[in-house]
N, C-alpha and C positions, 0 to 999 in steps of 0.2 A: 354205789348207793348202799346205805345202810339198812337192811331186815332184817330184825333180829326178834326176838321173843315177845319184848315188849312195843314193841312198833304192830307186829302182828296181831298185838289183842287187841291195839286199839283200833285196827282196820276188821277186824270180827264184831265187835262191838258197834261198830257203824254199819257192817250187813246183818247184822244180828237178825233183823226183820224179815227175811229172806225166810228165815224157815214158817214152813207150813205151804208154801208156793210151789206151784209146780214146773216143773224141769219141759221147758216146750220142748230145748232144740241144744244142744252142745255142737260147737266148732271148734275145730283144731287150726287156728285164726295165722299159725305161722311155724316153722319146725320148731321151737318148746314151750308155745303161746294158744291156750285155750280158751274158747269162750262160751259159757254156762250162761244160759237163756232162762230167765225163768218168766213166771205169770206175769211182774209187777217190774222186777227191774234184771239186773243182770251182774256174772260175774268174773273178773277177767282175770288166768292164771296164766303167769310167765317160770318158766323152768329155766330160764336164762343163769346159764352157770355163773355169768361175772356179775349179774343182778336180778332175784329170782323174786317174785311178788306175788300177791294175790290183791285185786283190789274191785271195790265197786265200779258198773261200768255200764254206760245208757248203749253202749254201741250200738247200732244198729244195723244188725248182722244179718242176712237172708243172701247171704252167696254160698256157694257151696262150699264145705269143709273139705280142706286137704284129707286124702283119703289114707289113714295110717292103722296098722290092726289096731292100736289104742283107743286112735279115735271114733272106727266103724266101732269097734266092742263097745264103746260110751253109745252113740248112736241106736244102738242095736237092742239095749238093753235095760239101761235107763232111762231113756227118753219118754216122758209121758207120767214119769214115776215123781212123788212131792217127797220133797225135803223134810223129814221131821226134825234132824240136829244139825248143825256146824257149831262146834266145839273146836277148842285147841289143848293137847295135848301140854299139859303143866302151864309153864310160861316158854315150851319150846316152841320152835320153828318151823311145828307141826299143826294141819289141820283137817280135821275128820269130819266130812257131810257124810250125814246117812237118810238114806233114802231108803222109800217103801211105797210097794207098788203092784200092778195086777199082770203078766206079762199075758203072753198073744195067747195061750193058753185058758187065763183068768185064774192063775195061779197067781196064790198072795207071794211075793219075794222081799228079800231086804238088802239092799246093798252098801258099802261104805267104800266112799272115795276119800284115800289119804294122798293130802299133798305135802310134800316135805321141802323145805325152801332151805337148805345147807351145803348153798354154794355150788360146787361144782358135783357132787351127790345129790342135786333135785332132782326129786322125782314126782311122779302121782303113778298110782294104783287103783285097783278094784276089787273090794274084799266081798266073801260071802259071810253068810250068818257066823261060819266056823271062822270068820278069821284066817280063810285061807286064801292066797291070793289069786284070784281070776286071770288077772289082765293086767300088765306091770307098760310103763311107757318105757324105762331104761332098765333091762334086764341088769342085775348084778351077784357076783357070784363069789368072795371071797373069803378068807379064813377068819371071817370076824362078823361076817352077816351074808345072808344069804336075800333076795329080790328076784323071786320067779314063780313063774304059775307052778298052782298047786304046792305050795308051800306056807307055811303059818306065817303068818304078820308078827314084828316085836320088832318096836323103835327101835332107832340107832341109840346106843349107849349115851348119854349125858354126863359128860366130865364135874359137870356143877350140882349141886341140890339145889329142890323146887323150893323158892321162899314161900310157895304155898302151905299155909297151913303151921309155919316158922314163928317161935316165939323173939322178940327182942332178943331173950338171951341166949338163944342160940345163935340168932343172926352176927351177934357179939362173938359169940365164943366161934365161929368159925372163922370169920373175921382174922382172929386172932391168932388162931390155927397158922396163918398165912406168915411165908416169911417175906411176900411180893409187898410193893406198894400198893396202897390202896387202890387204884385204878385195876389193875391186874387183879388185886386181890377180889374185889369185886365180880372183874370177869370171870376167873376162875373158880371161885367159888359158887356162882348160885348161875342157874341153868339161864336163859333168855336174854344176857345183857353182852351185848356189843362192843369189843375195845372203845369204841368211840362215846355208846349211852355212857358207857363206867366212868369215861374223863370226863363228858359231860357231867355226870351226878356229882363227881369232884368241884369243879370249876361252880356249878349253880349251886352248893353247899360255901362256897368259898372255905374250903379245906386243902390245909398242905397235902400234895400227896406223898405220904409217905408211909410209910410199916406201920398197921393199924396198932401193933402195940406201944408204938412212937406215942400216938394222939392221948390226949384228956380224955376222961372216961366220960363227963359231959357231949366232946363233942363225939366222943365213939356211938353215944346216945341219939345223939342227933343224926347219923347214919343208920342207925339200922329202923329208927324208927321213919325215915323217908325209905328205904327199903320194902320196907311194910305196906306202907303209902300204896306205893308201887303195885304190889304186887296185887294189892286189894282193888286196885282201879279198876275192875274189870267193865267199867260203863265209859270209861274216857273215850270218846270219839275222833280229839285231838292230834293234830302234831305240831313240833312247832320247824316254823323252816327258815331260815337264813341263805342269804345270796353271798355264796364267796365266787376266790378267784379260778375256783375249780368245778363250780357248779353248784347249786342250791342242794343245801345241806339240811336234812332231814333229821328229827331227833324227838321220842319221849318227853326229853326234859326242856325245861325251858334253854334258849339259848343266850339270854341279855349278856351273861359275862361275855359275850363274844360280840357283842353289838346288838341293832335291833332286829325283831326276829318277829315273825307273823307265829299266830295261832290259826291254823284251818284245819276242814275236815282229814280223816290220814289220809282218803282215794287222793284228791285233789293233791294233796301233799307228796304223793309219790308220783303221783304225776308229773308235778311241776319239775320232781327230783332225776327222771326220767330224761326229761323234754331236755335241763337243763345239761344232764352230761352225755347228751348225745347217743343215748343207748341206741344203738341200731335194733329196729324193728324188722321182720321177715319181710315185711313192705319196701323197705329201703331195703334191702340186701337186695331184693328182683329187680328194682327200679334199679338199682347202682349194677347190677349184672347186664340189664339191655344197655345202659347207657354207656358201661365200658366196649360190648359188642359195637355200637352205635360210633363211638370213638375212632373204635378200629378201623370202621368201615372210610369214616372220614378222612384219616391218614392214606387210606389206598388212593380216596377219589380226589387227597390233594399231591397225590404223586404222579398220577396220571395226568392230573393238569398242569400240573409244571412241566412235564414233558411233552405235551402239545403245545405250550406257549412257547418253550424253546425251537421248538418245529416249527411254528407258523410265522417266528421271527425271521427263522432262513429263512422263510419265501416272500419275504416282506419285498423287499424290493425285484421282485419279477416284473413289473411294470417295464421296465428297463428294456427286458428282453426283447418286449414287443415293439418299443421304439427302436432298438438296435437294430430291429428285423426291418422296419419300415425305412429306415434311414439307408442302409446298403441298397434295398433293392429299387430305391430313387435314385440313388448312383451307381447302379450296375453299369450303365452304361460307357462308365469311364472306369472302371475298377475289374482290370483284366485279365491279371497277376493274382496267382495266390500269395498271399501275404499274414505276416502276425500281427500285423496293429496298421489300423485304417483311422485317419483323424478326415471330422465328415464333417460340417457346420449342421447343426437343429435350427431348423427352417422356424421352428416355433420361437427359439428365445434368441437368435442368433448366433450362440456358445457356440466354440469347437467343441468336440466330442472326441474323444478317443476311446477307439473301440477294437478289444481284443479281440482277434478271430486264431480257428485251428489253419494252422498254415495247412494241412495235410486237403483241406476242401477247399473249393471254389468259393465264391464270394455269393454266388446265389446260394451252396449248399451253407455256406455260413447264415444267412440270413434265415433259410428255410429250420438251420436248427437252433434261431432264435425265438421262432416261431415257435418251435415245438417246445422248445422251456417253460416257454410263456405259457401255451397252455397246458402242461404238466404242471405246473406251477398254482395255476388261476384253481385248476380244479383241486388242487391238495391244501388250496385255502378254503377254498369253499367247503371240504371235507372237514378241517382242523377245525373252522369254528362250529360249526354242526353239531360236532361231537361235544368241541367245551360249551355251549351252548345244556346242551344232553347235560355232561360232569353238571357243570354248574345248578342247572334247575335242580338235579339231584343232591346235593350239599345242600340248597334251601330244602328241599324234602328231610333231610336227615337233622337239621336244625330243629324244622318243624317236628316234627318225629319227636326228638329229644326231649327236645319243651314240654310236646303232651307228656311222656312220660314219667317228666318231672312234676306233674298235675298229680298221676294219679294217688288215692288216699284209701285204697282198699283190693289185696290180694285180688278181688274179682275185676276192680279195675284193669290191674296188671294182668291179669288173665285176658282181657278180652285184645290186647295188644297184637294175641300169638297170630292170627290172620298175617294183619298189616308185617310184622315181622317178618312172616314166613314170605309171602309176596314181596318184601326188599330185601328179602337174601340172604338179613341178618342172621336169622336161625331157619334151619332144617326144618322141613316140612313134617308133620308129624301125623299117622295114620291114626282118625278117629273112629270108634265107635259111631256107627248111623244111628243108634238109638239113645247114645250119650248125648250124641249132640244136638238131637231132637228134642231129648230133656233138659239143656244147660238153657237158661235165659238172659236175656242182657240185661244190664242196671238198669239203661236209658239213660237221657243227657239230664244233667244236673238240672234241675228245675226250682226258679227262685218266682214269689211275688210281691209285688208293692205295688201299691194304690189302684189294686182292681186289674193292673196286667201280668201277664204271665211270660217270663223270660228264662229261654231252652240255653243250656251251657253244653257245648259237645266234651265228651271225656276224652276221646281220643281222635283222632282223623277220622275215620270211616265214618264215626257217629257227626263229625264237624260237617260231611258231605251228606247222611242220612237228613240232619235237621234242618240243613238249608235247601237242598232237594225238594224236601216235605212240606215246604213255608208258603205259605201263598204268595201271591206276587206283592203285595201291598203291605206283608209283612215288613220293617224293620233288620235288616242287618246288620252287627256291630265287629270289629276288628282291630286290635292292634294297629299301627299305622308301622309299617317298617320292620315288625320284631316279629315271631312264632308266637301265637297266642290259640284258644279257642275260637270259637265260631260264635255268637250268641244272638238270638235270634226274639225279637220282642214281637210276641202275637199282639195283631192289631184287633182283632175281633170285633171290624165294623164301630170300632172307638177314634174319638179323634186323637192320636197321640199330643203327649202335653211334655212341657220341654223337663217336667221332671222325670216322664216315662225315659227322656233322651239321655238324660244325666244317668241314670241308675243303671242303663245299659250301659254305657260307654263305659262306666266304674267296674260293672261284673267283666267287659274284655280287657281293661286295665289288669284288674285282679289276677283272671286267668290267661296272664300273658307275661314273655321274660321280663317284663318293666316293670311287674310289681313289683318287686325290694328298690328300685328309681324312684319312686315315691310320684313324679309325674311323667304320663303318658298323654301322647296323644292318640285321639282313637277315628275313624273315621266307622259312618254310619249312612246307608242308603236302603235305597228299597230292594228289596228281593228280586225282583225282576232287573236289576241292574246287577246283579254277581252272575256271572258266567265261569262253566270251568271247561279249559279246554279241551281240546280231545288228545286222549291217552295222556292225560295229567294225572300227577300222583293222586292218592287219599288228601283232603281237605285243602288241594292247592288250586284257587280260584286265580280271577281277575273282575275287578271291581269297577264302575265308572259313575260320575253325576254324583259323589257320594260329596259330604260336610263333614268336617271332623272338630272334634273341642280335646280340651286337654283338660286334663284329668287329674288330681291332685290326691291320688291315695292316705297321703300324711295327715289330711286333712278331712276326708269324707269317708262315715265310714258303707263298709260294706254285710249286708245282711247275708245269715246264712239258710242252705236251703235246707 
């Protein structure tokens, strides 16, 4: 994704209103993703080396922040403190909040947080009045700049000049200076434009690219004066964004030479920019970390069962043994000779029978160790399916399992997983703090309403068995029919349920179930006192009866959020 100087003002220009509010609460949202809380709205900064951002953001954040010295020192120190500026540094791909504030003391202080978005050298810091640096997030230390505490602050060098403050003719005569094509020349020469902004300003001028000293002095005119354009924007709010075959393509300039192309706010526009090239968030890295754990597990419990089904195939036909044994010791009486093979008629079907015996035993001892096959046999079946019985409910546990954690939409979600985890095995048990964990709180299960009822969404298992546990009997139960979903639970609160309360349910277990991308589900739905969960069943694994089910058409009905 593209950020670059000018994408950046127009994302400052849309939080612009932020200043004068005050700073409630900063999280450190994921390892190089922050989120700045303020009175009114909020602000979300990624240090993401292959795509680093800054953008507006309603999140709605009250789980605990990753604990990192950067983030406790944000915490610790400006929390509670108002914003009087965010500014950006030229048209770089630098941005400075300063903050001012009374600390625990009620001494007045002043702080400035620099976020720098330049690839794989993002960073953000923490300056004091002197412009010395407090609290750096990526120490760095080399023959060209220095990034550590107690040290003075001074941008990274800019290969380009600021067209701030640039006449036409100079923007001309540097221009010209150039012996690159105009695209290049462009980037290289003036600070905040993007190999990509600079072909774009080409392409929406409909200009050859070539050696600006190539070009008519008209149209050299008509570049430096859209330059200027540019630079002076500093109110544009916009971006414009285009759907290619590599992901929704973000840009300053207009896109039409390339086809058609929306104009929206810049957050919304990186967003969209984000969503469409797959940038892996800290959320999806945890989620895809349990799920490959979750995998593994899966592999062991289908090894193990393919080795009990090959086991219980040998014993498949022990039945035999039993009849063999019954068969000799009704002809004992004529079978007096040890021998290696006795042909007997089965009284039942009339068949000859031939039946291999150890010549080394008697004809009773032969019989007697038909007997004991059989039940050697009888009870190492009864043991094999037991167990795959056991395997298998387990593989549905681990399904289940998976699904939920393919649900969750938030660091604290994925946090509350580590129980359930640590209880099946997946991950190491881990020694808590009693006074941590006393303080830590759960989300609680997703809670949606329409038309006066109120319907509980579990996040993960435990919480699936919490909210159906907790239901009153006459509550409403909804489920997936067949597939790993959540739990969702419609309070009846002495209401008569109406077939639209039924529908909206059965859509929220649709939703949060593997069959949402199927587009339809069928869902069954009974009353609470008909879900039973066995005894020593996993997390959220029930048994259901007396229930109705409807089927569900996602494509087509939509679903509200909570």
């Amino acid at each position: 994704m593209v950020f670059d100087g000018l994408i950046l003002q127009r994302v400052l220009a849309e939080i612009s209103d932020v200043s004068g509010q005050q700073l409630r609460q900063v999280y450190q949202i994921g390892r190089s993703e922050f989120f700045f809380k303020f009175s009114k709205r909020g602000i979300e900064i990624s240090l993401n080396p292959s795509s680093p951002y800054i953008i507006e953001s309603n999140r709605n954040q009250n789980s605990p922040s990753i604990e990192t010295p950067f983030s406790l020192f944000l915490r610790r120190h400006i929390n509670g403190f108002f914003l009087t500026k965010i500014a950006q540094l030229d048209i770089d791909r630098i941005t400075r909040m300063d903050f001012e504030g009374r600390d625990a003391f009620g001494e007045r202080n002043r702080y400035s947080v620099i976020a720098e978005f330049i690839g794989p050298g993002s960073n953000i810091m923490v300056l004091d009045e002197e412009e010395r640096i407090l609290q750096v997030f990526r120490e760095m230390i080399s023959s060209k700049r220095t990034l550590a505490r107690n040290v003075e602050y001074y941008p990274p060098d800019s290969p380009g000049k600021s067209l701030r403050n640039m006449s036409k003719k100079n923007i001309k005569l540097t221009l010209l200076q150039s012996g690159d094509i105009l695209s290049r020349a462009i980037m290289k020469s003036f600070t905040g434009f993007s190999r990509a902004t600079a072909e774009n300003i080409v392409g929406f001028l409909q200009i050859e690219d070539v050696v600006p000293s190539s070009l008519r002095e008209e149209l050299l005119d008509e570049v430096a004066e859209f330059l200027m354009s540019l630079s002076l924007d500093t109110n544009g709010r916009s971006l414009f964004v285009i759907d290619g075959t590599k992901g929704a393509e973000i840009s300053p300039i207009p896109l039409d030479h390339k086809g058609r192309c929306e104009k929206v706010g810049a957050s919304e526009a990186i967003r969209r920019a984000i969503k469409s090239s797959g940038l892996e968030t800290e959320v999806d890295r945890r989620k895809q970390s349990i799920i490959r754990k979750i995998d593994k597990s899966f592999k062991r419990l289908f090894k193990l069962i393919d080795i009990l089904e090959t086991e219980l195939s040998e014993v498949e036909n022990y039945r035999d043994f039993k009849k063999y044994g019954e068969l000799i010791t009704a002809n004992l009486y004529r079978l007096r000779e040890r021998r290696e093979t006795v042909e007997l008629e089965d009284w039942e079907t009339g068949e000859t029978v031939e039946i291999s015996l150890d010549s080394r035993l008697t004809p009773s001892e032969n019989a007697q160790l038909f007997f004991k096959y059989y039940s050697k046999s009888l009870r190492k079946e009864i043991q094999l399916k037991k167990r795959l019985r056991v395997l298998r409910d387990e593989v549905n546990y681990l399904d289940q399992l998976k699904e939920m954690v393919s649900q969750a939409e938030s660091l604290e979600d994925v946090r509350e997983f580590s129980s359930e985890l640590e209880e099946a095995g997946i991950r190491r048990k881990e020694k808590i703090d009693k006074k941590r964990k006393k303080r830590s709180q759960k989300s609680g299960p997703r809670v949606f309403e329409r038309n006066g009822f109120k319907f509980l969404v579990g996040r993960n298992n435990i919480e699936n068995d919490e909210i159906t546990k907790n239901a009153s009997r006459d509550d409403i139960w909804f489920h997936a029919r067949g597939i790993p979903g959540a739990h969702v639970i419609l309070k009846k609160a002495g209401k008569e349920i109406t077939p639209e309360a039924i529908l909206y349910g059965s859509l929220l277990a649709a939703k949060y179930s593997r069959g949402r991308q199927s587009g339809k589900v069928d869902v069954a739905h009974t009353e609470v006192k008909n879900v039973k969960k066995p005894k020593g069943a996993k997390p959220g694994m029930v048994t259901y009866r007396k229930f109705e089910s409807i089927t569900v058409d996602l494509t087509k009905e939509m679903v509200g959020r909570n």
